[in-house]
mmCIF file as gemmi writes it, N, C-alpha and C atoms, coordinates in Angstrom:
data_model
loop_
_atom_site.group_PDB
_atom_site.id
_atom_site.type_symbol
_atom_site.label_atom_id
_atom_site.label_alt_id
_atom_site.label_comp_id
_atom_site.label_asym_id
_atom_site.label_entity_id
_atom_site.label_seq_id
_atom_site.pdbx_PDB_ins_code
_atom_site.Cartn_x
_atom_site.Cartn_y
_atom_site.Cartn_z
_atom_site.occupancy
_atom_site.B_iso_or_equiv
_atom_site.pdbx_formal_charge
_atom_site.auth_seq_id
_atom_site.auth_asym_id
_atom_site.pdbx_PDB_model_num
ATOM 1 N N . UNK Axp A 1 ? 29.434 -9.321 12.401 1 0 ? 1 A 1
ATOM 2 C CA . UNK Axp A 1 ? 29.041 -8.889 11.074 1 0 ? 1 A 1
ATOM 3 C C . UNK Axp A 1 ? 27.627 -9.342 10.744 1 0 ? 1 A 1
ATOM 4 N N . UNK Axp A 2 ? 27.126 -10.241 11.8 1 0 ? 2 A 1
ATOM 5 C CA . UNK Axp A 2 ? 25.96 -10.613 11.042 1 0 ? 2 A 1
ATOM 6 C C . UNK Axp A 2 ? 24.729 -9.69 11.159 1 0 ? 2 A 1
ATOM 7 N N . UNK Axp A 3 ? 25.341 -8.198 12.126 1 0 ? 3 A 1
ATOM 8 C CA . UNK Axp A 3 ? 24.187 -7.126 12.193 1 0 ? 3 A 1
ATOM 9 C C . UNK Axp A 3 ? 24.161 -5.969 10.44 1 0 ? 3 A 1
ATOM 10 N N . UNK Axp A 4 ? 25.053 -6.763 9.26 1 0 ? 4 A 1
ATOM 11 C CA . UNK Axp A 4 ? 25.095 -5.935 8.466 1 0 ? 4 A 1
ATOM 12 C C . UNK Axp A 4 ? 23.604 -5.904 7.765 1 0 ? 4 A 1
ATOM 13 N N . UNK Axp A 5 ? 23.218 -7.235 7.895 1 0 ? 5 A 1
ATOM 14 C CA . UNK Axp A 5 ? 21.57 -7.357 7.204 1 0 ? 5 A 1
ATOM 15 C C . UNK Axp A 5 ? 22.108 -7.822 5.802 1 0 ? 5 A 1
ATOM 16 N N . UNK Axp A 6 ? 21.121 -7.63 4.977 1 0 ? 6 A 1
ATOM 17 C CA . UNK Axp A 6 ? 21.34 -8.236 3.561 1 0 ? 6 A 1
ATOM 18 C C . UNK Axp A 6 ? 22.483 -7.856 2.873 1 0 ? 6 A 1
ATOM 19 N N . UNK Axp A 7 ? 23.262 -6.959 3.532 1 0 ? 7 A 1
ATOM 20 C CA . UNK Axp A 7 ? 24.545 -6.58 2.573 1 0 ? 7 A 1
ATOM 21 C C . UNK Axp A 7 ? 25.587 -7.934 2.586 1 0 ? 7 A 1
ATOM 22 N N . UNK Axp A 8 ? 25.154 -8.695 3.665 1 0 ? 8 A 1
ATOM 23 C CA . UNK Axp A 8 ? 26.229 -9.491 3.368 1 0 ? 8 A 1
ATOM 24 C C . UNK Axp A 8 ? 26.156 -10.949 2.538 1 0 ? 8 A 1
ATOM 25 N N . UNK Axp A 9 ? 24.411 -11.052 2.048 1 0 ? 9 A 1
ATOM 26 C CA . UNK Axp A 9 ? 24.416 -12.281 1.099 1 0 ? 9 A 1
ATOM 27 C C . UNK Axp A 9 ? 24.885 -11.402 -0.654 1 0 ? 9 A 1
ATOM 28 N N . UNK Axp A 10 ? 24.72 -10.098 -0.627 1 0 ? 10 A 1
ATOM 29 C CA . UNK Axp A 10 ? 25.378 -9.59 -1.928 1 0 ? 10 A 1
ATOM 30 C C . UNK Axp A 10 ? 26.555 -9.651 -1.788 1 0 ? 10 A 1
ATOM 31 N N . UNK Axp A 11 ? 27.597 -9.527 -0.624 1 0 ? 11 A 1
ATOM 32 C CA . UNK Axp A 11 ? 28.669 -9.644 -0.359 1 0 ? 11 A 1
ATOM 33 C C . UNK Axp A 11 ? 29.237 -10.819 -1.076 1 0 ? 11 A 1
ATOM 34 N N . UNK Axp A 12 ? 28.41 -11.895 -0.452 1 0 ? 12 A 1
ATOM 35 C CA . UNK Axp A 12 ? 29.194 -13.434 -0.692 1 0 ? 12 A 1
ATOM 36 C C . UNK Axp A 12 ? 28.374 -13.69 -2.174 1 0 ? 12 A 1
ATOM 37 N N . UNK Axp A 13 ? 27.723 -12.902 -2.745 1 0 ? 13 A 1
ATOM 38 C CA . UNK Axp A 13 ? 27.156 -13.188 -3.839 1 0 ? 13 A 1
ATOM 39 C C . UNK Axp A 13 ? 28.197 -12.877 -4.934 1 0 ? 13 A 1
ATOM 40 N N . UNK Axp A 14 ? 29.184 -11.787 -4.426 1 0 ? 14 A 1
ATOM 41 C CA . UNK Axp A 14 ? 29.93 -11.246 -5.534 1 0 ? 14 A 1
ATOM 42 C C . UNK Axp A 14 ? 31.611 -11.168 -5.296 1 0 ? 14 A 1
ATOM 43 N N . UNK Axp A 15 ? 31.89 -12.269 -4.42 1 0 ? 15 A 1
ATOM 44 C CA . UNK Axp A 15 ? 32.919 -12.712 -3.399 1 0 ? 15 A 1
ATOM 45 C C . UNK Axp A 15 ? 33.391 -11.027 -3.009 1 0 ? 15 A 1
ATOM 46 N N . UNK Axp A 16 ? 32.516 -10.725 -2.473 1 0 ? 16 A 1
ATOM 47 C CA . UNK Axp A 16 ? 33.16 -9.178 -1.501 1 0 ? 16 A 1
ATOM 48 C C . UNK Axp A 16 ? 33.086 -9.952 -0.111 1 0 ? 16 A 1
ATOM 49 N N . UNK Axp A 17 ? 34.291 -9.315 0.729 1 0 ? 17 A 1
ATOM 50 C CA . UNK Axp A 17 ? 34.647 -9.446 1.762 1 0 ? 17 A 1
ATOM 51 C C . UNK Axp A 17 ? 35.189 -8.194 3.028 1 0 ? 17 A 1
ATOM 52 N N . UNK Axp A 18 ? 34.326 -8.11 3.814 1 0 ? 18 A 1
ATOM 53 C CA . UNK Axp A 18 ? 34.724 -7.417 4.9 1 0 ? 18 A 1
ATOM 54 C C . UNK Axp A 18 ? 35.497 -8 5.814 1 0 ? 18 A 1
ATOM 55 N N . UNK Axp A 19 ? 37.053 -7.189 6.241 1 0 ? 19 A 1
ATOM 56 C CA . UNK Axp A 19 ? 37.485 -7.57 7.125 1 0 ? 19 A 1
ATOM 57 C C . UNK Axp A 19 ? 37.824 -6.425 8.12 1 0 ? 19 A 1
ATOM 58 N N . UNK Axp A 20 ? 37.457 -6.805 8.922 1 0 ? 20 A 1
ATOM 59 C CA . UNK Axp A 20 ? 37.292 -6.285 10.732 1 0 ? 20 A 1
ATOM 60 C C . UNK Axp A 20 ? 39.106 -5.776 11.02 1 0 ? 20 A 1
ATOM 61 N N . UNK Axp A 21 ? 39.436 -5.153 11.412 1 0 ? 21 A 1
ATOM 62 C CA . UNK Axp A 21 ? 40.715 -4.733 11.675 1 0 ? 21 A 1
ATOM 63 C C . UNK Axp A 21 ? 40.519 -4.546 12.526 1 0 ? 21 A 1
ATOM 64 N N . UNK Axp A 22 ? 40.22 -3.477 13.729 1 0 ? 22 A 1
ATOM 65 C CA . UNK Axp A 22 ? 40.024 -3.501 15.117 1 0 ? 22 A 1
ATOM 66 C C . UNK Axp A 22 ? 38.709 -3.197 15.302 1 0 ? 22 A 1
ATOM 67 N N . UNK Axp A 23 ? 38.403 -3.586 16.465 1 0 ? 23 A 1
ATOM 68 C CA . UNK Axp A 23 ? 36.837 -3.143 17.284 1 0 ? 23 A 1
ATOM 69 C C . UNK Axp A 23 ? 36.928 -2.406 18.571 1 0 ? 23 A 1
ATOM 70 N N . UNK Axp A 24 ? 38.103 -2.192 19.474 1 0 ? 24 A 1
ATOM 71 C CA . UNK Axp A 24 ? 38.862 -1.45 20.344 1 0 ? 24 A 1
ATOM 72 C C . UNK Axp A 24 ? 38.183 0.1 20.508 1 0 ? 24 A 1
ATOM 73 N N . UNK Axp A 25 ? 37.491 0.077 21.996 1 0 ? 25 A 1
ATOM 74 C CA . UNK Axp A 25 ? 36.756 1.575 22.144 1 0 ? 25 A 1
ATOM 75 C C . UNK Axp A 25 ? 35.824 2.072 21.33 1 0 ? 25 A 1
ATOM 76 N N . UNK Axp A 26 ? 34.964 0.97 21.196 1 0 ? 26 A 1
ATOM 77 C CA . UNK Axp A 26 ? 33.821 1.212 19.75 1 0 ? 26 A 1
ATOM 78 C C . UNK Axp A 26 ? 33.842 1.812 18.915 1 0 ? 26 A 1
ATOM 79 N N . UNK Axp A 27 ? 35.058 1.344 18.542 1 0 ? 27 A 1
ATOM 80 C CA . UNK Axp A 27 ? 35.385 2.272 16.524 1 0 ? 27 A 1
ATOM 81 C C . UNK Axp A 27 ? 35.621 0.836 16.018 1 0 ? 27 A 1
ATOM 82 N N . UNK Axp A 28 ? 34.807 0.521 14.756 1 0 ? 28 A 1
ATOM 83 C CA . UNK Axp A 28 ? 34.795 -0.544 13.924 1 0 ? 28 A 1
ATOM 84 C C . UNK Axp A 28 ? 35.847 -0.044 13.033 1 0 ? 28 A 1
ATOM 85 N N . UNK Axp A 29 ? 36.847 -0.647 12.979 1 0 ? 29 A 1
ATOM 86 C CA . UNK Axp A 29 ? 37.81 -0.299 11.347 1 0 ? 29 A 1
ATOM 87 C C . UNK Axp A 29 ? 37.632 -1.544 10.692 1 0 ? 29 A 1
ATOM 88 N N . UNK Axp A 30 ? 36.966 -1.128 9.016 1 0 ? 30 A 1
ATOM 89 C CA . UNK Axp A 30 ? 36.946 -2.392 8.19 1 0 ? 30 A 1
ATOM 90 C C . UNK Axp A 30 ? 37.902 -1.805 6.937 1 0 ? 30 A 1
ATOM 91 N N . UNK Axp A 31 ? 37.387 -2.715 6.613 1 0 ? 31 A 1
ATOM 92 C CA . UNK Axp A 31 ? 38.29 -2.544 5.01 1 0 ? 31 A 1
ATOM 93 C C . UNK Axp A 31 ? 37.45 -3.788 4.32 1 0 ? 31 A 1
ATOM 94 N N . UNK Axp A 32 ? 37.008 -3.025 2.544 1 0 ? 32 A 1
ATOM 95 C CA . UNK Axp A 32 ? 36.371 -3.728 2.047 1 0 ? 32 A 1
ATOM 96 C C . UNK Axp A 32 ? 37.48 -4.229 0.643 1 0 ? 32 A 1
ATOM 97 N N . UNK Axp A 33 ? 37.698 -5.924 1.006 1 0 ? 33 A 1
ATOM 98 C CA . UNK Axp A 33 ? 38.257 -6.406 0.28 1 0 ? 33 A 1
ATOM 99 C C . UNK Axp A 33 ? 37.64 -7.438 -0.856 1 0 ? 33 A 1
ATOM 100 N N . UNK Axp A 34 ? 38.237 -8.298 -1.302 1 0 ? 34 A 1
ATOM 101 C CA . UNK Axp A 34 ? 38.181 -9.275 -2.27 1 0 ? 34 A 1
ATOM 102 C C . UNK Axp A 34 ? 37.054 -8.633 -3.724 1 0 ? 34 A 1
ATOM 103 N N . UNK Axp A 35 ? 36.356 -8.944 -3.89 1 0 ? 35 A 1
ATOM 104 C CA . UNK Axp A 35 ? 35.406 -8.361 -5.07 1 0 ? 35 A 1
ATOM 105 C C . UNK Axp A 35 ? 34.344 -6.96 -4.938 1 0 ? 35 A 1
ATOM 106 N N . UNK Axp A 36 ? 35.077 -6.575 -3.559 1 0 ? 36 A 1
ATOM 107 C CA . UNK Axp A 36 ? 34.863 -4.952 -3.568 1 0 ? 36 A 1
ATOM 108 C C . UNK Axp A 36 ? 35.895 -4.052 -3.977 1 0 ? 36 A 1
ATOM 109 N N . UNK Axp A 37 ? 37.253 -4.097 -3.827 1 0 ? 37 A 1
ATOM 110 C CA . UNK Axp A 37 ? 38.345 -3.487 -4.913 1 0 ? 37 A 1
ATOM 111 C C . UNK Axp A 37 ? 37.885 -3.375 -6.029 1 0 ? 37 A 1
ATOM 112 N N . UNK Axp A 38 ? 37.817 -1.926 -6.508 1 0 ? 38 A 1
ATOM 113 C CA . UNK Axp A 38 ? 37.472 -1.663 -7.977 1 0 ? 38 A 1
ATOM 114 C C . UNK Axp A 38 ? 36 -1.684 -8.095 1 0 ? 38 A 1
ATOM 115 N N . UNK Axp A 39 ? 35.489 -2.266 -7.202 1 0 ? 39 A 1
ATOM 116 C CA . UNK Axp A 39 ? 33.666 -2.318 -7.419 1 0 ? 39 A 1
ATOM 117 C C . UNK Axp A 39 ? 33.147 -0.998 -7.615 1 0 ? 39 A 1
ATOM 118 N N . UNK Axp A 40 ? 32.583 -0.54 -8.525 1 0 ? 40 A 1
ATOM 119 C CA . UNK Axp A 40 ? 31.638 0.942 -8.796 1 0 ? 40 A 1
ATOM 120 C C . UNK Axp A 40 ? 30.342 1.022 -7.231 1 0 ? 40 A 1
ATOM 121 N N . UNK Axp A 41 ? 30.24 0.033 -6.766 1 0 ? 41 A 1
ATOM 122 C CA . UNK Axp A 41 ? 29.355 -0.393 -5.932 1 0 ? 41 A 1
ATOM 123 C C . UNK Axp A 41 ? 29.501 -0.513 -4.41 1 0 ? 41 A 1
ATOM 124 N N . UNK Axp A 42 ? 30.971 -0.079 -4.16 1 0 ? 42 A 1
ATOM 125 C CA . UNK Axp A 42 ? 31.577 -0.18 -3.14 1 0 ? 42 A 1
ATOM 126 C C . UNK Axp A 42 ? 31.153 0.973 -1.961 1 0 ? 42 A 1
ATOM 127 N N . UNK Axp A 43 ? 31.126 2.132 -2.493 1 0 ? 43 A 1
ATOM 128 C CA . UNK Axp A 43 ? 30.948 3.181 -1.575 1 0 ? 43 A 1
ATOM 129 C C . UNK Axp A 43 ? 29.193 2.905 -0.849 1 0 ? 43 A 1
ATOM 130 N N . UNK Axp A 44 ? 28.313 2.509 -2.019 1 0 ? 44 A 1
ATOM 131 C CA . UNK Axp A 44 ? 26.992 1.891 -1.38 1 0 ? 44 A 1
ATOM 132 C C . UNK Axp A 44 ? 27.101 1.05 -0.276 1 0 ? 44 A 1
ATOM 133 N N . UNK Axp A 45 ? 27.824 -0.007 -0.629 1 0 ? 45 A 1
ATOM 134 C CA . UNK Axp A 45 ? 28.155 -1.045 0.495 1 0 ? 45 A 1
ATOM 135 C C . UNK Axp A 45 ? 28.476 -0.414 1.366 1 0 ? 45 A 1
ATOM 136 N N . UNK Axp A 46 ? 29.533 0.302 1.713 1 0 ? 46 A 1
ATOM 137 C CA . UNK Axp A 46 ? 29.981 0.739 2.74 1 0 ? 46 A 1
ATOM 138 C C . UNK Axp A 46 ? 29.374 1.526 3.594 1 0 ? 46 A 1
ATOM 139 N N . UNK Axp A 47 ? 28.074 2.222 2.95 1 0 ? 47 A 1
ATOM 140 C CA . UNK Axp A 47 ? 27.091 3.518 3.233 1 0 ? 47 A 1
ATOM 141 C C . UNK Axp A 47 ? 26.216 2.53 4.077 1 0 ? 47 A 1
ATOM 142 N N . UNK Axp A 48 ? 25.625 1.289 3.475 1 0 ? 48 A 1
ATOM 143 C CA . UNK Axp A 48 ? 24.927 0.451 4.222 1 0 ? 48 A 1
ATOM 144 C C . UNK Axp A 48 ? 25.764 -0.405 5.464 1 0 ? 48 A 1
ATOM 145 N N . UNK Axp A 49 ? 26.477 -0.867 5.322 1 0 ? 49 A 1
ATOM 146 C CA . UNK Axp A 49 ? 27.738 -1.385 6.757 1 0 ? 49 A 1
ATOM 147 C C . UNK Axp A 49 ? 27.075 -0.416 7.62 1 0 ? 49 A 1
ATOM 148 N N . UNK Axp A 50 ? 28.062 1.021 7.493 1 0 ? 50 A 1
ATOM 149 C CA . UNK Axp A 50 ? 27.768 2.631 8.284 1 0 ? 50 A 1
ATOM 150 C C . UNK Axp A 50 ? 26.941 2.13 9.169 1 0 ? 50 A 1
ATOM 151 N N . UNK Axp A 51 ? 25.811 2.619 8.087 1 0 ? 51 A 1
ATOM 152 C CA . UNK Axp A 51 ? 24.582 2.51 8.766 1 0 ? 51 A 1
ATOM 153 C C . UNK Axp A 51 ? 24.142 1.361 9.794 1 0 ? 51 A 1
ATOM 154 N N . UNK Axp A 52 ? 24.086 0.743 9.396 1 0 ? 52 A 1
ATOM 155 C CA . UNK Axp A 52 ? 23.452 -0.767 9.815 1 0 ? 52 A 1
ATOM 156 C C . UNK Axp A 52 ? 24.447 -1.149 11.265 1 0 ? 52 A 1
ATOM 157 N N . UNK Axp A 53 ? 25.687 -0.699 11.654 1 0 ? 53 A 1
ATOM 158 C CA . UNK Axp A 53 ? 26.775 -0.628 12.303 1 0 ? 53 A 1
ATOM 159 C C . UNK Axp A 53 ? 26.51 0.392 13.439 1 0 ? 53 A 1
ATOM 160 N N . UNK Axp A 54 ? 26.187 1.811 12.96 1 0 ? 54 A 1
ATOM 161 C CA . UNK Axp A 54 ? 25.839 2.486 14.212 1 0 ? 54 A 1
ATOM 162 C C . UNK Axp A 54 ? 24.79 2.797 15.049 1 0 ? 54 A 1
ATOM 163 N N . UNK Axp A 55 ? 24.077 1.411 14.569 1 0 ? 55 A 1
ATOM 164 C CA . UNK Axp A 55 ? 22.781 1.801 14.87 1 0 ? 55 A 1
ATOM 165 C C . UNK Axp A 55 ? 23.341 -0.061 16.581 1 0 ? 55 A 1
ATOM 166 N N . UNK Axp A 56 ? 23.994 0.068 16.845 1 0 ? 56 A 1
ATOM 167 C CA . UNK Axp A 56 ? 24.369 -0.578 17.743 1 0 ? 56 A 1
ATOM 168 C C . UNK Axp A 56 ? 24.774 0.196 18.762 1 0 ? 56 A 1
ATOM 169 N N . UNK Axp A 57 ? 24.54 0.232 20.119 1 0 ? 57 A 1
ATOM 170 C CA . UNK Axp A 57 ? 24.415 0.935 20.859 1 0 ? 57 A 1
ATOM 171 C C . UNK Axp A 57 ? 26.152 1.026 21.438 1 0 ? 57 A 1
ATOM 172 N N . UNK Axp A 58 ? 26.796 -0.265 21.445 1 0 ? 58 A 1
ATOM 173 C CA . UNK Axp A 58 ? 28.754 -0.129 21.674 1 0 ? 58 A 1
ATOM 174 C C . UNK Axp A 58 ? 29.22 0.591 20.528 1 0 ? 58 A 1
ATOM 175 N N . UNK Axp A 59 ? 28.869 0.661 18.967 1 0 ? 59 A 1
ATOM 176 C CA . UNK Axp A 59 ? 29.752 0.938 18.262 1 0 ? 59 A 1
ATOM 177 C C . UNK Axp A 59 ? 29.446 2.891 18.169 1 0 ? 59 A 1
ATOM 178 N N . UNK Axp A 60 ? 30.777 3.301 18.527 1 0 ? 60 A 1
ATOM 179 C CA . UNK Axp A 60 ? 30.709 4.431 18.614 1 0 ? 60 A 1
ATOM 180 C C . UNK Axp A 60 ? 31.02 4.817 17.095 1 0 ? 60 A 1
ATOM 181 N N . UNK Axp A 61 ? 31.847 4.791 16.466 1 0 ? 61 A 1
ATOM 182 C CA . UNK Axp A 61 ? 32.238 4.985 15.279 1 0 ? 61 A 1
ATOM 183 C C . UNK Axp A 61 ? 32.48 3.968 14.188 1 0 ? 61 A 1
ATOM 184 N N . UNK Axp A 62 ? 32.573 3.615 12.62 1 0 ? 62 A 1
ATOM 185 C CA . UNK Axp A 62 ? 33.04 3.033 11.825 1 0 ? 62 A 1
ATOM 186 C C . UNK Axp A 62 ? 33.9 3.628 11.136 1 0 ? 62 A 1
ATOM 187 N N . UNK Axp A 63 ? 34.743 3.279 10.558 1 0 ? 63 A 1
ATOM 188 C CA . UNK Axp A 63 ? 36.156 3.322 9.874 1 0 ? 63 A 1
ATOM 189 C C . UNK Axp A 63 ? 36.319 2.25 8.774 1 0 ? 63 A 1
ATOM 190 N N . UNK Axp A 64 ? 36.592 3.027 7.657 1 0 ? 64 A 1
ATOM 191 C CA . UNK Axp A 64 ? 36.464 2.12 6.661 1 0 ? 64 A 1
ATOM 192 C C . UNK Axp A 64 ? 37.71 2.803 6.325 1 0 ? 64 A 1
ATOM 193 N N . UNK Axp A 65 ? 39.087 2.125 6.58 1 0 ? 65 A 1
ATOM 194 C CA . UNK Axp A 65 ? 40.698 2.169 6.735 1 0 ? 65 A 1
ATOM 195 C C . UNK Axp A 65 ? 40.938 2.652 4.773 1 0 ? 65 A 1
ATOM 196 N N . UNK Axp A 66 ? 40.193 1.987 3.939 1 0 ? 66 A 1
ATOM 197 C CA . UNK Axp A 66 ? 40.443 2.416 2.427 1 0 ? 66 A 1
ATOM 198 C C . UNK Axp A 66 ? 40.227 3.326 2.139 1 0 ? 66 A 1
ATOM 199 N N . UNK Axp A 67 ? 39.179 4.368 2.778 1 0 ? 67 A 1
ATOM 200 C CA . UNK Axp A 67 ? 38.251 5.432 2.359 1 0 ? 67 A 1
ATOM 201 C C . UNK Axp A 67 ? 36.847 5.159 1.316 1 0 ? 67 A 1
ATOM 202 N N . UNK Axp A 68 ? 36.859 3.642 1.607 1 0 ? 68 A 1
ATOM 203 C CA . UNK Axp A 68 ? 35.196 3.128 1.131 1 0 ? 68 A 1
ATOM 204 C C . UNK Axp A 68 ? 34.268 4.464 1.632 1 0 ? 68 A 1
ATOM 205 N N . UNK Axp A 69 ? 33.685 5.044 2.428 1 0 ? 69 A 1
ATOM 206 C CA . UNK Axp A 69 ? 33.401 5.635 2.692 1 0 ? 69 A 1
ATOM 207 C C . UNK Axp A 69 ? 33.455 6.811 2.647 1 0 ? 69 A 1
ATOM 208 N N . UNK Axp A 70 ? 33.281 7.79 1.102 1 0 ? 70 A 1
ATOM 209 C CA . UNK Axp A 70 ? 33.246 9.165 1.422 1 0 ? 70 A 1
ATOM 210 C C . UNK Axp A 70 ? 32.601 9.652 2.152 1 0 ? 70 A 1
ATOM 211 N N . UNK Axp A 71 ? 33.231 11.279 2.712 1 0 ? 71 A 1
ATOM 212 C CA . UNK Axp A 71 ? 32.654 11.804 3.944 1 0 ? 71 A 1
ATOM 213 C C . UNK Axp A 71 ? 31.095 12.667 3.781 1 0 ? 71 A 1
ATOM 214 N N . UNK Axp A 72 ? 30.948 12.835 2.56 1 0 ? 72 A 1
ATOM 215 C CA . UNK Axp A 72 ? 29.737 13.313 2.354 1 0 ? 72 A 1
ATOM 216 C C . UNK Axp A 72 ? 28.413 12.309 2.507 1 0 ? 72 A 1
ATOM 217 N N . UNK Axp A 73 ? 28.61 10.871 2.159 1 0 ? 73 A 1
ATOM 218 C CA . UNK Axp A 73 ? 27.847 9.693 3.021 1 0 ? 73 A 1
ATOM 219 C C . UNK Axp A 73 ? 27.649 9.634 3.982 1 0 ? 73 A 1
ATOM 220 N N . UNK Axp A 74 ? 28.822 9.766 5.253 1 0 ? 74 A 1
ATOM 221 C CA . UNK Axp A 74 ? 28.871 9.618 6.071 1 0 ? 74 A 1
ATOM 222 C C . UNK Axp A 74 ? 27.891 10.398 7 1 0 ? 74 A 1
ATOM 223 N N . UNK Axp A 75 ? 27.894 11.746 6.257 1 0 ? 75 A 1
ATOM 224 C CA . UNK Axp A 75 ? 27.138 13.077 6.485 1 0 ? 75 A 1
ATOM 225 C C . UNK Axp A 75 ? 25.856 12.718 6.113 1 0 ? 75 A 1
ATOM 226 N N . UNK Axp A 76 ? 25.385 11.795 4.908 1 0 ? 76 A 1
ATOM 227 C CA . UNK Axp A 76 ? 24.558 11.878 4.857 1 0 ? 76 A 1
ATOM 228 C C . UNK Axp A 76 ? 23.521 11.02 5.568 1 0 ? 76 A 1
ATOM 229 N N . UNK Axp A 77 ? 24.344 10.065 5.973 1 0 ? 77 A 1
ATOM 230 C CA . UNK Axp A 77 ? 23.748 8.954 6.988 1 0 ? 77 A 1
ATOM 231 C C . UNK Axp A 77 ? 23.632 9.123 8.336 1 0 ? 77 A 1
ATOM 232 N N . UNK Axp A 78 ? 24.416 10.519 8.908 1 0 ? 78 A 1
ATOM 233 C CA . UNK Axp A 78 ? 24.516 10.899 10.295 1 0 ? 78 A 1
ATOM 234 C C . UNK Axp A 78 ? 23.211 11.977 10.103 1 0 ? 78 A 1
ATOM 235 N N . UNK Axp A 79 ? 22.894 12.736 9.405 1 0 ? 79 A 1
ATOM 236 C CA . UNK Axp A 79 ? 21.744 13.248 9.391 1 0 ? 79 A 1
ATOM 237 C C . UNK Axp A 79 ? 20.047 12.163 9.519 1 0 ? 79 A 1
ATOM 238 N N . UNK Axp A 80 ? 21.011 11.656 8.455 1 0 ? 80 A 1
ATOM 239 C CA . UNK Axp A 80 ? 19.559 10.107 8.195 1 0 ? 80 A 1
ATOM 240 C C . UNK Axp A 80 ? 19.119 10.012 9.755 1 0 ? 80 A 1
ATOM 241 N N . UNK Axp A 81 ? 19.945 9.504 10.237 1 0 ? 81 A 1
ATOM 242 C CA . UNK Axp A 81 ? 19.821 8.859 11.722 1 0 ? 81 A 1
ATOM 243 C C . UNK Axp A 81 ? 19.37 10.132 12.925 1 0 ? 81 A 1
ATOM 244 N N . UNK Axp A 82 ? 19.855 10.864 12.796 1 0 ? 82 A 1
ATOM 245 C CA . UNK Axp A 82 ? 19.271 12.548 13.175 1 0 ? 82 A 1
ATOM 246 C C . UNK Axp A 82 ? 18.035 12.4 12.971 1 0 ? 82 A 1
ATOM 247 N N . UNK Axp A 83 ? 17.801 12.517 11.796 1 0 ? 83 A 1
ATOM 248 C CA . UNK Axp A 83 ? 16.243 12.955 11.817 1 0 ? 83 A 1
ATOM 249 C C . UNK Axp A 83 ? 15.072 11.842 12.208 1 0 ? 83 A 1
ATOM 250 N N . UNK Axp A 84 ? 15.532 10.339 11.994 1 0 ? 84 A 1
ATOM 251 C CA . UNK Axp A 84 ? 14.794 9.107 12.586 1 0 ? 84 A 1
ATOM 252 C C . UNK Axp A 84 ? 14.646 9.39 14.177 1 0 ? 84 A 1
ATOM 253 N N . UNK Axp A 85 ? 15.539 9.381 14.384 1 0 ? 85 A 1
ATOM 254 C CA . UNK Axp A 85 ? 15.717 9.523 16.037 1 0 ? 85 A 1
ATOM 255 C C . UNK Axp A 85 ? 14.846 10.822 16.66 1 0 ? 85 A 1
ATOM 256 N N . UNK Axp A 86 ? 14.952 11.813 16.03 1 0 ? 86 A 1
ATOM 257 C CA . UNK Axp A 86 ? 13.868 13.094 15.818 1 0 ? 86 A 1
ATOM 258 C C . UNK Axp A 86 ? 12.418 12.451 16.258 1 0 ? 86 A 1
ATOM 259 N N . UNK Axp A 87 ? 12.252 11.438 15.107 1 0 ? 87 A 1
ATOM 260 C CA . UNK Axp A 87 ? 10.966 11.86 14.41 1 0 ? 87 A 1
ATOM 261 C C . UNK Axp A 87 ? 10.269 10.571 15.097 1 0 ? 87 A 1
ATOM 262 N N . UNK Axp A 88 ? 11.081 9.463 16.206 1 0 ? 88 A 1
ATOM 263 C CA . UNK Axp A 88 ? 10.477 8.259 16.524 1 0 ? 88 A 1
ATOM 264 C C . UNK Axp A 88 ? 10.894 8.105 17.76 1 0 ? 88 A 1
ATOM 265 N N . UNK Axp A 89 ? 10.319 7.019 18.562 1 0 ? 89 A 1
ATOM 266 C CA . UNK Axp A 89 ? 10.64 7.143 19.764 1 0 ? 89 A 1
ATOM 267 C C . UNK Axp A 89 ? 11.438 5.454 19.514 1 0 ? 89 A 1
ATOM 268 N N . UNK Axp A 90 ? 11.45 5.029 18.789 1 0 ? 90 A 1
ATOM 269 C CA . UNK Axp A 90 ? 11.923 3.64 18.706 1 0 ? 90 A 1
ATOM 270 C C . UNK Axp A 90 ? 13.635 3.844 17.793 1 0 ? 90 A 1
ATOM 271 N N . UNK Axp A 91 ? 14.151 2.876 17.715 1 0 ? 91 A 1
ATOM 272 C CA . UNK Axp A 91 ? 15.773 2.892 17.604 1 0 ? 91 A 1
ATOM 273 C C . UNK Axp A 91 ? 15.526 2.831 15.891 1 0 ? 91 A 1
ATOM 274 N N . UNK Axp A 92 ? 16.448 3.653 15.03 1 0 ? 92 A 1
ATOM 275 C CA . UNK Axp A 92 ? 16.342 3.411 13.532 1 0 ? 92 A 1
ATOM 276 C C . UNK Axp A 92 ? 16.45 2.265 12.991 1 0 ? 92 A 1
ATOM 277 N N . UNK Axp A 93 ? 15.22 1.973 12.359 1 0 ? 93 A 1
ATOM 278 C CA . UNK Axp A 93 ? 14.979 0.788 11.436 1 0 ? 93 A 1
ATOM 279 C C . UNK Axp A 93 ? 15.149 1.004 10.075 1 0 ? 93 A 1
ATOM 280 N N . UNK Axp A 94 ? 15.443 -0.638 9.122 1 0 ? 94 A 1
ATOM 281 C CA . UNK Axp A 94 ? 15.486 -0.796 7.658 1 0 ? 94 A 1
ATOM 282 C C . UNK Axp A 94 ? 17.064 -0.372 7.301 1 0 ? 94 A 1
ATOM 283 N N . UNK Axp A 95 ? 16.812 0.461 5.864 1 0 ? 95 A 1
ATOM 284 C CA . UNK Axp A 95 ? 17.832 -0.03 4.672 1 0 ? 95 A 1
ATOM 285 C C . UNK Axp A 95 ? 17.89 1.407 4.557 1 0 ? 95 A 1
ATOM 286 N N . UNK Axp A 96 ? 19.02 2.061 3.943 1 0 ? 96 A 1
ATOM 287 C CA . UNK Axp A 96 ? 19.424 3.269 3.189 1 0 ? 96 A 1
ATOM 288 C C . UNK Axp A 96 ? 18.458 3.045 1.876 1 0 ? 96 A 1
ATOM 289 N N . UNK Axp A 97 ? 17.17 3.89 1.441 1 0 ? 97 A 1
ATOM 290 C CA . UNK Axp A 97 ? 16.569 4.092 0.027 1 0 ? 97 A 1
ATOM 291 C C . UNK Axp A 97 ? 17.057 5.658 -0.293 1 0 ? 97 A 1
């Protein structure tokens, strides 16, 4: 987890907690618990995890087991990474703006 980047000092800033359920055939399944339940802020988090997650060369997929993750994010972050990869010869860098 420590490739999430800064999502995870807001994490422990606001006792949110990611927990790892399997990592088996490079599909990450998390689930975002403790002071992410109910968070208005949750689907962001999870958009940044995504991201920040497949940009690792084992993890084939993420899975967010709650549905933290709507699929139109997902879409929109698989394009994100589409068009970086397009447009650079180096591996996608930074933050979802």
């Amino acid at each position: 987890m420590a490739e999430i980047g800064p999502v995870q000092e807001i994490l422990d800033a606001h006792d949110g907690v990611v927990t790892v359920i399997d990592t088996s055939g490079g599909v990450v399944m998390l689930s975002l618990d403790g002071g992410c339940v109910g968070c208005s802020s949750t689907p962001m988090t999870a958009m940044q995890i995504y991201y920040s997650l497949k940009k690792l060369d084992p993890v084939e997929d993420v899975v967010f087991v709650n549905g933290e993750l709507p699929d139109y994010m997902r879409t929109f972050i698989d394009q994100k990474m589409a068009d970086e990869a397009e447009n650079s010869d180096d591996e996608p860098k930074g933050e979802i703006i």
